[in-house]
C-alpha positions in Angstrom: 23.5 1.4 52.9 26.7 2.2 51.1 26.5 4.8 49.1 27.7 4.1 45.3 30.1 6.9 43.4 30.0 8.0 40.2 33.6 6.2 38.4 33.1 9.3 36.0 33.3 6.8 33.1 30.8 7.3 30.3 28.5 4.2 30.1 26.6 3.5 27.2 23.5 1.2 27.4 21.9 0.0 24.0 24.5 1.7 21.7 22.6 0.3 18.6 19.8 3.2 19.6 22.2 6.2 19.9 21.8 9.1 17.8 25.1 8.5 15.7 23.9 5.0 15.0 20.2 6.4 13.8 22.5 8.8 11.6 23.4 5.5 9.7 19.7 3.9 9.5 17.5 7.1 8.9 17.6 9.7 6.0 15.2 12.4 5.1 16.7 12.2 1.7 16.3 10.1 -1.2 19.0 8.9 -3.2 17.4 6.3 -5.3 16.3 7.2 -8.9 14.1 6.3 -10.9 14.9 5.6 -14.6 13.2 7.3 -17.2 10.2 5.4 -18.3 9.2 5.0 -22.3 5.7 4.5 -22.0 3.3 3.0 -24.9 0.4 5.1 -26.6 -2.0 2.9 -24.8 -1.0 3.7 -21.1 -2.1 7.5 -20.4 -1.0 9.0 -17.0 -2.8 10.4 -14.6 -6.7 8.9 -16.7 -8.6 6.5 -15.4 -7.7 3.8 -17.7 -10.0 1.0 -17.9 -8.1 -2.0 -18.8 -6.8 -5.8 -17.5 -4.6 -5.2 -14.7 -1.9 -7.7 -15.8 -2.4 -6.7 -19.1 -1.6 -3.3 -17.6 1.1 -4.4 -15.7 2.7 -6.1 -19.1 3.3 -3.0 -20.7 5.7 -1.3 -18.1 9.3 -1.3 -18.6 11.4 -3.9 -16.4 12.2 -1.7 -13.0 10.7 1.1 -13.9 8.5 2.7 -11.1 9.1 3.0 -7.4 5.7 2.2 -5.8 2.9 0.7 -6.1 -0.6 -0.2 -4.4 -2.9 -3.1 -4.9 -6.3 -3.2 -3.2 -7.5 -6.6 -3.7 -11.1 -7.8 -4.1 -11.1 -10.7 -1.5 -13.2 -13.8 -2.3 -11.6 -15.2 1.2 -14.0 -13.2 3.0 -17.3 -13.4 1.2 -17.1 -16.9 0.8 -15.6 -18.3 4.1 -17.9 -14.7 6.3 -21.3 -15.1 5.7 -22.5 -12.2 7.5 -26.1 -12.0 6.0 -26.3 -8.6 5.1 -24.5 -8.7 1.2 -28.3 -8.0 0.0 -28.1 -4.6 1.6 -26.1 -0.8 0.9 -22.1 -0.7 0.4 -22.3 -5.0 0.9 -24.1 -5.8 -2.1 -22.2 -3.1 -3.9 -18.9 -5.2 -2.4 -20.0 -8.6 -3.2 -21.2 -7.4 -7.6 -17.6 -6.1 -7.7 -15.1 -8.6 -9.7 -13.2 -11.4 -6.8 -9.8 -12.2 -6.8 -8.7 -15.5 -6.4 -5.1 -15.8 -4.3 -3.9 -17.5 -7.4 -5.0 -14.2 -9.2 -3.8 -11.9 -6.4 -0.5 -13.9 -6.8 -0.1 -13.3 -10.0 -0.7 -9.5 -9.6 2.1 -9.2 -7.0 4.9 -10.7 -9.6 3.9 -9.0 -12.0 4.5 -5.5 -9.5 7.6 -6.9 -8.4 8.4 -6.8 -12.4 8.6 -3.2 -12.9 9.4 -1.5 -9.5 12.8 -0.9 -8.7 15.5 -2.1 -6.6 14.9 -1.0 -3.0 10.9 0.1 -4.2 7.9 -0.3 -2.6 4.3 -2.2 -2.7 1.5 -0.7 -0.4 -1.1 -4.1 0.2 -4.2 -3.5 1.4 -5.4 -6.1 3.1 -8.4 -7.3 5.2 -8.5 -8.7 8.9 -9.1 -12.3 7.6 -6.8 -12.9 5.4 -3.8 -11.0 8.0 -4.6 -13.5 10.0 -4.7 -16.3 7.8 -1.6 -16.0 6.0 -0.4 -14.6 3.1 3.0 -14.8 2.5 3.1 -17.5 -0.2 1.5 -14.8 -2.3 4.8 -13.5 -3.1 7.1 -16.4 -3.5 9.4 -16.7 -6.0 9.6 -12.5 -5.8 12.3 -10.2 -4.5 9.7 -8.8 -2.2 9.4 -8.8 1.7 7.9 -7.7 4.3 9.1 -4.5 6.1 6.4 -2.6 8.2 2.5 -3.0 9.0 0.3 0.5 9.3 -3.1 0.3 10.5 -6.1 2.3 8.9 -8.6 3.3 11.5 -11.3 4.3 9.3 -13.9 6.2 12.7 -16.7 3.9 11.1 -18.0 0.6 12.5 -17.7 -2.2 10.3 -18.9 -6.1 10.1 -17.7 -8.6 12.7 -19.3 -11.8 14.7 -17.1 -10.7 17.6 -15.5 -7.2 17.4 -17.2 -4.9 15.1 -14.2 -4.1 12.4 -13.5 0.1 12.4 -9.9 -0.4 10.6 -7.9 -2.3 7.4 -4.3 -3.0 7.5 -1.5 -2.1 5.0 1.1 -4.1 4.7 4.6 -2.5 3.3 6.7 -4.6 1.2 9.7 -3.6 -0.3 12.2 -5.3 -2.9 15.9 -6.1 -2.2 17.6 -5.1 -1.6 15.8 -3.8 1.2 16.7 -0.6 3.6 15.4 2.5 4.9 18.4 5.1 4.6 18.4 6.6 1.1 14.8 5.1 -0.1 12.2 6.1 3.2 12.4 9.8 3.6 9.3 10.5 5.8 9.8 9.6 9.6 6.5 11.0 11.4 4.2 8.7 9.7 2.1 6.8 12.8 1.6 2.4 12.4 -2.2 3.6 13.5 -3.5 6.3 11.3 -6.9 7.9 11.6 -8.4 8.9 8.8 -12.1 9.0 8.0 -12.9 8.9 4.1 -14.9 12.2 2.7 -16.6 10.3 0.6 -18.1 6.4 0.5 -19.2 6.6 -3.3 -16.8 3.0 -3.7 -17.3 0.5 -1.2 -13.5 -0.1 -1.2 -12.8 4.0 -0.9 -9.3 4.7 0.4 -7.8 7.2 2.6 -6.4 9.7 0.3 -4.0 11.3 2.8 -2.5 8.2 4.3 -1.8 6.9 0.7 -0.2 10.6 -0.2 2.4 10.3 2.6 3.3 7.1 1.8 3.8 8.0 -1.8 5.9 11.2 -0.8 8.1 8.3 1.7 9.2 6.5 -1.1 9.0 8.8 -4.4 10.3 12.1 -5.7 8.2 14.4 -7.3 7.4 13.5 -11.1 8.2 9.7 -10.4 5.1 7.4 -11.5 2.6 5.7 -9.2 0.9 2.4 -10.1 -2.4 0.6 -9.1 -3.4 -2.3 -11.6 -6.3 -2.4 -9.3 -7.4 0.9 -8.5 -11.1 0.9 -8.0 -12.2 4.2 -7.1 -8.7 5.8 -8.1 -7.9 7.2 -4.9 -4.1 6.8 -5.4 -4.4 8.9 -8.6 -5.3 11.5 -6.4 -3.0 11.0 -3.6 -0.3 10.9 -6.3 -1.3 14.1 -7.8 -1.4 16.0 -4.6 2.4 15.1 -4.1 3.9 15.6 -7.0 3.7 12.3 -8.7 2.3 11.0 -12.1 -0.3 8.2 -11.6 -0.3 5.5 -14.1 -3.2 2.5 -13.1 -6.6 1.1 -14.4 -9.4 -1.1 -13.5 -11.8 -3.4 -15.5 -15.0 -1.4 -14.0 -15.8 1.9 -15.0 -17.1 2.8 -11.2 -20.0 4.6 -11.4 -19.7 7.3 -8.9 -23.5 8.6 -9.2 -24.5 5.7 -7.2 -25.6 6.6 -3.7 -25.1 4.3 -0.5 
């Protein structure tokens, strides 16, 4: 067999994956800021407002806020997933709370990609059904896309014909123009994250320190949070841990005293 000699010259297989090219894609620094926001008497921060979500969403400045979440109430699933068991615990809980219609759901998302920023972000939580089905004509006509896809693995079995559910998805939009370097600022955050909730007093609880990382990602400290939709207010208090003022509402004042 004839041996092969090195030629000595230095070569370079996927360049675009080199260190000096990440040097141009990544940044653990922000550089985007956030305008100072004049708020109206009506929205407090960091209270649990109870109020019309696009209502809500009316009153904020034009690109005002970096992030946002919106946890939707599906109707998709309850009507189209029978499983049998609503009558019972957390489902009957889930199927008294207020649906959301697409069209509604739709109308949510414009009105988000109203006041965030250029380059800002919209954590969407959404369900296994509805991933599956499609969902990208909720955001047409919006300067928001896709970017990344984390999934929550909550450690708890769930619902499920087939495979019994344990996890939710959140799907990570961001509006153009649309980049990483400058605007993501937390690298170490896995697309599968573990996280077991410490509480189930709202069937639609959230994990608090998944949400919190996210936030730190894509905010500075002192930069507002929104949630139109925020249920049992977990991002308030993922906001507060990092930092961040929270400004969001919901048309239910949850009644946490209720026991599963």
């Amino acid at each position: 067999m004839k041996k092969i000699t090195s030629t000595g010259e230095n070569l370079t297989l996927f360049p675009e994956t080199t260190d000096t090219c990440k040097k141009n894609v990544f940044s653990t620094e922000r550089t985007v800021q956030t305008p100072a926001i004049d708020l109206p008497d009506l929205l407090i921060p960091n209270t649990r407002l109870k109020m019309d979500g696009l209502q809500f969403l009316s009153h904020l400045p034009v690109e005002s806020v970096p992030v946002a979440f919106l946890d939707p109430q599906y109707r998709g699933v309850l009507d189209k997933m029978n499983y049998g068991n609503e009558g019972k615990s957390r489902e009957k809980r889930r199927s008294a709370l207020m649906q959301m219609s697409e069209e509604l759901i739709g109308k949510f998302i414009q009105g988000i990609d109203n006041v965030l920023i250029p380059s800002g972000h919209l954590f969407l939580w959404m369900d296994k059904f509805h991933l599956c089905q499609g969902f990208k004509n909720w955001f047409d006509g919006t300067q928001l896309d896709i970017v990344d896809l984390i999934v929550w693995n909550k450690d708890r079995f769930g619902m499920g014909y087939r495979s019994r559910r344990v996890s939710e998805y959140c799907v990570v939009l961001q509006k153009y123009p649309r980049k990483a370097k400058g605007v993501w600022k937390i690298h170490n955050i896995r697309d599968v994250w573990l996280e077991r909730t410490k509480t189930r007093e709202h069937p639609h609880q959230k994990p608090i320190g998944l949400q919190g990382e996210l936030i730190a990602a894509v905010s500075n400290e002192g930069d507002y949070v929104i949630d139109p939709a925020a249920g049992s207010f977990s991002v308030m208090e993922a906001a507060l841990s990092k930092g961040r003022n929270f400004l969001g509402c919901d048309l239910i004042e949850y009644n946490s005293s209720i026991k599963m």
